[in-house]
N, C-alpha and C positions, 0 to 999 in steps of 0.2 A: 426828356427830363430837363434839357437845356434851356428848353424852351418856356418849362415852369418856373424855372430858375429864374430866368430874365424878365420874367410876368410879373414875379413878386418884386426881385428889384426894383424894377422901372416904377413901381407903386409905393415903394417905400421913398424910391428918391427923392420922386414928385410930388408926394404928400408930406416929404419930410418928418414925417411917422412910422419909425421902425418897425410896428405891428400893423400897419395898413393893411397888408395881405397875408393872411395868415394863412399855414399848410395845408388846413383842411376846406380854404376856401380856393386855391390855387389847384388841387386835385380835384376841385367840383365843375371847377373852369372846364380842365382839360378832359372830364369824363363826362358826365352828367347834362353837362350844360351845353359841352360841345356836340355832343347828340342832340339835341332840343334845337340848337342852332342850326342842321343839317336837317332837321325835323324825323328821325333817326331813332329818338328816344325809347321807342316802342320795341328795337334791333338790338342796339348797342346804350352803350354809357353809365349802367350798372352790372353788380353782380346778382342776377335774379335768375329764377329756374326760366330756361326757355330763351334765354339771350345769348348772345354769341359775346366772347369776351377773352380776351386778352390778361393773364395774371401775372405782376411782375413781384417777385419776392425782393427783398430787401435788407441785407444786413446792419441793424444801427451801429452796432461795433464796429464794421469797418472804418477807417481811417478818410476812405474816401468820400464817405455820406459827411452831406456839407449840412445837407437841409436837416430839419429837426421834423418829424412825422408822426412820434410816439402819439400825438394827441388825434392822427387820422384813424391810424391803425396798427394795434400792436405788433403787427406781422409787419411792418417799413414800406419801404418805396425806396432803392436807391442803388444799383447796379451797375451803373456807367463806370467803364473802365477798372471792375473787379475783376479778378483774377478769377477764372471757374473751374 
């Protein structure tokens, strides 16, 4: 997640365009594409029957979700250092 975090920053910096990178292009980064880049795609990097996959839930109401996701998926993204 930190790592998504500092992908959209660094692009909003350097573009100086607050919306440069938006959540559901930074989650495609880190899934989808980072699979394709590993050449992988076929394995991993969606949720589809027959792939192996990793699901992380996400509370938007917590306090600690920084990022805004509602527009990837209504179900979140954002766990890091919640209490479980």
């Amino acid at each position: 997640m930190e790592e998504m975090d500092l992908a959209a920053k660094l692009q909003k910096i350097t573009k100086m365009d607050p919306q440069a990178l938006g959540a559901k292009a930074v989650v495609e980064m880190a899934t989808i594409e980072g699979a394709r880049a590993l050449h992988m795609d076929k394995e991993i990097g969606s949720l589809e029957v027959g792939k192996k996959a990793d699901l992380i839930l996400i509370g938007l109401d917590a306090p600690e979700c920084r990022a805004d996701v509602r527009s990837v998926c209504p179900i979140g993204l954002c766990l890091e250092g919640a209490a479980t």
